[in-house]
DSSP file (Angstrom, degrees, kcal/mol; ACC not computed):
  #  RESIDUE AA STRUCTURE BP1 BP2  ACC     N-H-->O    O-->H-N    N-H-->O    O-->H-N    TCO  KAPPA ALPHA  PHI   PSI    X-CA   Y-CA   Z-CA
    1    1 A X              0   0    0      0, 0.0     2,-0.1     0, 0.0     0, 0.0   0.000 360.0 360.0 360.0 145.5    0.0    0.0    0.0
    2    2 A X        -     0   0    0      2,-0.0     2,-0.3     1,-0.0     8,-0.0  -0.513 360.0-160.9 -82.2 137.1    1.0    3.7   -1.1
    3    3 A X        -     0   0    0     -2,-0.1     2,-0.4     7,-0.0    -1,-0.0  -0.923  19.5-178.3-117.1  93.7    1.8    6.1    1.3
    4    4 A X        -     0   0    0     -2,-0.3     6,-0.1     1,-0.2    -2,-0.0  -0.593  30.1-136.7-113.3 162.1    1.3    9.6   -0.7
    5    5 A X  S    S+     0   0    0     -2,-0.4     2,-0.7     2,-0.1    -1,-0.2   0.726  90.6  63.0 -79.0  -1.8    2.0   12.6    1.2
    6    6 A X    >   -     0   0    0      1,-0.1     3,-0.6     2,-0.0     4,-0.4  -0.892  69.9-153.1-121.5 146.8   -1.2   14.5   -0.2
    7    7 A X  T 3  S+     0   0    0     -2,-0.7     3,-0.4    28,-0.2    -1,-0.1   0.822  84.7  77.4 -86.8  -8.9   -4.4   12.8    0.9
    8    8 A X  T 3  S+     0   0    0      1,-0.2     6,-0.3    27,-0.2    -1,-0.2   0.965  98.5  51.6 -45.6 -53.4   -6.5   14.2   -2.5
    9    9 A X  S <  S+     0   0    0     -3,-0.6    -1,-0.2     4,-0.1    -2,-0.1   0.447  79.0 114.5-103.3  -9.5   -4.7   11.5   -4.3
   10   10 A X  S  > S-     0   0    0     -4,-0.4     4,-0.5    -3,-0.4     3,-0.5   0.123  79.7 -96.7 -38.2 160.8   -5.4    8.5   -2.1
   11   11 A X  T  4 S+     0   0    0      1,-0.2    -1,-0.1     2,-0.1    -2,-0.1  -0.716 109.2  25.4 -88.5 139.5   -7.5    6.0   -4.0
   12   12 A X  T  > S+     0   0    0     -2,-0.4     4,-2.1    -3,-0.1    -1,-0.2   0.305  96.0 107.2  98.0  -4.2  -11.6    6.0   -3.5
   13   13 A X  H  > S+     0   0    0     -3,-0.5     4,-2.6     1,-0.2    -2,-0.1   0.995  74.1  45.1 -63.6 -45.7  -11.2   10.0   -2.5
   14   14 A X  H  X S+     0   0    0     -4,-0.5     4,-0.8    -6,-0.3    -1,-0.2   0.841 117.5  49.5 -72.8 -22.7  -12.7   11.9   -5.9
   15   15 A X  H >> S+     0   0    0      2,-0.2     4,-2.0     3,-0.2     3,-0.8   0.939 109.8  47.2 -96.6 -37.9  -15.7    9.3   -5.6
   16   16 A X  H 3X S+     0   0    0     -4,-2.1     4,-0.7     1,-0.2    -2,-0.2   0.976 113.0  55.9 -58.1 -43.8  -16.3   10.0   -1.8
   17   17 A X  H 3X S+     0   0    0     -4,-2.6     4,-2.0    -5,-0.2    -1,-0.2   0.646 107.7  39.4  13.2 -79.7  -16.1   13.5   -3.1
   18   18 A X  H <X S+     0   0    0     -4,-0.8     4,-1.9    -3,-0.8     5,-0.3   0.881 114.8  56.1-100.1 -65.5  -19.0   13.4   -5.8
   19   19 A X  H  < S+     0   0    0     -4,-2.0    -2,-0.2     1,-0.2    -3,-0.1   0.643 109.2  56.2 -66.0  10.5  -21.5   10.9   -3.2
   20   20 A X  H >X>S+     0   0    0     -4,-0.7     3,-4.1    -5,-0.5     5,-1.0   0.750 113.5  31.8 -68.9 -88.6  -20.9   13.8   -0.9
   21   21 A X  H 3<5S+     0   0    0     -4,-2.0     3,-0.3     1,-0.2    -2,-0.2   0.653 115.7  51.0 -63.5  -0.2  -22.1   16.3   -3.0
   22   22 A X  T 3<5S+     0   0    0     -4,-1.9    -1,-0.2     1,-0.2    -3,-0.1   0.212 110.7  57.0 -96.6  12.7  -24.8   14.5   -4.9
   23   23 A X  T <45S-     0   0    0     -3,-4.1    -1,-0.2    -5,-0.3    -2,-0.2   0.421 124.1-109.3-108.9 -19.0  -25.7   13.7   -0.9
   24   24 A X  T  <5 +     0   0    0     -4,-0.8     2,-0.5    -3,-0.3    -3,-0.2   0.755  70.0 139.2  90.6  22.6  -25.9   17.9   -0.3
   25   25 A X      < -     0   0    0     -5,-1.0    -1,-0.2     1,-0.1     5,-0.1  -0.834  52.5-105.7-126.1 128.4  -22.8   18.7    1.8
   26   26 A X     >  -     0   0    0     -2,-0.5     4,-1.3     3,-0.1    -1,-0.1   0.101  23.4-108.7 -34.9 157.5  -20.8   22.1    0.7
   27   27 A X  H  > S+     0   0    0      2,-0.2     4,-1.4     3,-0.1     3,-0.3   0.906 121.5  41.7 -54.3 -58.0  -17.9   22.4   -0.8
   28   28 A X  H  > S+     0   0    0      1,-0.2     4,-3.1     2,-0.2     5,-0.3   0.847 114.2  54.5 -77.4 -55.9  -16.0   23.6    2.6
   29   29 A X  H  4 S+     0   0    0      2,-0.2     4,-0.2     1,-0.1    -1,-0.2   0.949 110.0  46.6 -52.0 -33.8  -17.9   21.0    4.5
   30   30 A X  H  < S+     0   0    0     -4,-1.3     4,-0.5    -3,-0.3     3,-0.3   0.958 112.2  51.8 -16.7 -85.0  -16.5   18.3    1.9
   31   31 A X  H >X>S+     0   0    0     -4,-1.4     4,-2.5     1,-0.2     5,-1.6   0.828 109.9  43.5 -41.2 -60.8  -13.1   19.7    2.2
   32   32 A X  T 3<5S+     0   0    0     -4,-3.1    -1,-0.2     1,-0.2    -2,-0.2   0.537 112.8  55.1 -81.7  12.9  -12.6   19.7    6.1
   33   33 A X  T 345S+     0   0    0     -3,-0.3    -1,-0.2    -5,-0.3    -2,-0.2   0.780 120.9  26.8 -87.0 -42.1  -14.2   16.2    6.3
   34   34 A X  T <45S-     0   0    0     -3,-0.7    -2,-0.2    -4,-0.5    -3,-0.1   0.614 109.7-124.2 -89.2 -17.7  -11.7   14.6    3.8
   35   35 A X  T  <5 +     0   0    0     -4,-2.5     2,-0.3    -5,-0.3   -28,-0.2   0.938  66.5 120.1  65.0  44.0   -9.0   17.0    4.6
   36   36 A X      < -     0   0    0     -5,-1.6     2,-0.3   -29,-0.1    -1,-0.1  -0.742  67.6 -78.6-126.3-164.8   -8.3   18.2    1.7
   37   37 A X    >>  -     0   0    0     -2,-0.3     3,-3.7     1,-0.1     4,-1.3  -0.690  31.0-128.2 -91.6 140.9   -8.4   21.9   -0.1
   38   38 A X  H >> S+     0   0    0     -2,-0.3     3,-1.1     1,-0.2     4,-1.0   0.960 113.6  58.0 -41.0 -62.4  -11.5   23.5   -1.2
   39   39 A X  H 3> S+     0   0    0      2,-0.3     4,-0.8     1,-0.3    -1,-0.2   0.592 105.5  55.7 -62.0 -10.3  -10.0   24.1   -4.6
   40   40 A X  H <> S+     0   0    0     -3,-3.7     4,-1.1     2,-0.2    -1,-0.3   0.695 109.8  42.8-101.1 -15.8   -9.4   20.1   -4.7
   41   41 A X  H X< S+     0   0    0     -4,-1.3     3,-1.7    -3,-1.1     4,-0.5   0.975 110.1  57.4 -84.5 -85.5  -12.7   19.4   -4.2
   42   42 A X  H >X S+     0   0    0     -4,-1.0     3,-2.9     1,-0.3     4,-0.9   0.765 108.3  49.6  -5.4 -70.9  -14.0   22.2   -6.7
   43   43 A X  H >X S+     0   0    0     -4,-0.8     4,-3.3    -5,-0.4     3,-1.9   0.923 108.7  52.1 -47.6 -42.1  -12.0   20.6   -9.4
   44   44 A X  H << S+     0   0    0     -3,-1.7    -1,-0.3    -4,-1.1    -2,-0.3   0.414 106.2  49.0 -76.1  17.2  -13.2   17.5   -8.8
   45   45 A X  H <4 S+     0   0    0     -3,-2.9    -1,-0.3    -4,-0.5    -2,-0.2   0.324 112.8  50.5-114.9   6.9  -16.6   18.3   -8.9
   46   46 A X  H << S+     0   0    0     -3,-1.9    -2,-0.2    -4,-0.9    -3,-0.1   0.814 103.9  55.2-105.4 -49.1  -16.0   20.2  -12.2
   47   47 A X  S  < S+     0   0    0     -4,-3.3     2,-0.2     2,-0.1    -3,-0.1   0.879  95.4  99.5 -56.2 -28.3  -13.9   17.1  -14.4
   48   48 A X              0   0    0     -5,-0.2     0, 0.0    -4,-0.2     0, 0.0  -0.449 360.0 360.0 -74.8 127.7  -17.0   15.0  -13.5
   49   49 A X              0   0    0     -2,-0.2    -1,-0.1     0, 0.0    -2,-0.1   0.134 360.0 360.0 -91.1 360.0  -19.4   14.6  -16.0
């Protein structure tokens, strides 16, 4: 198992992500849940189709 020093990039983060917001929860709420940046959660909710 991968130990990466930024936690965005762990595996199964961008899908917890997207059932987050398709669940209702802010952007900021997201972020401080997963611990990641607002602006990393923003992106991923923009590449998704």
């Amino acid at each position: 198992m991968l130990n990466y020093c930024y936690k965005a990039y762990e595996q199964g983060i961008k899908k917890q992500v997207v059932e987050m917001a398709m669940n209702g929860r802010g952007i900021r709420d997201i972020a401080r849940v997963l611990h990641i940046n607002k602006n990393t959660v923003i992106a991923t909710l923009k590449k998704r189709k």
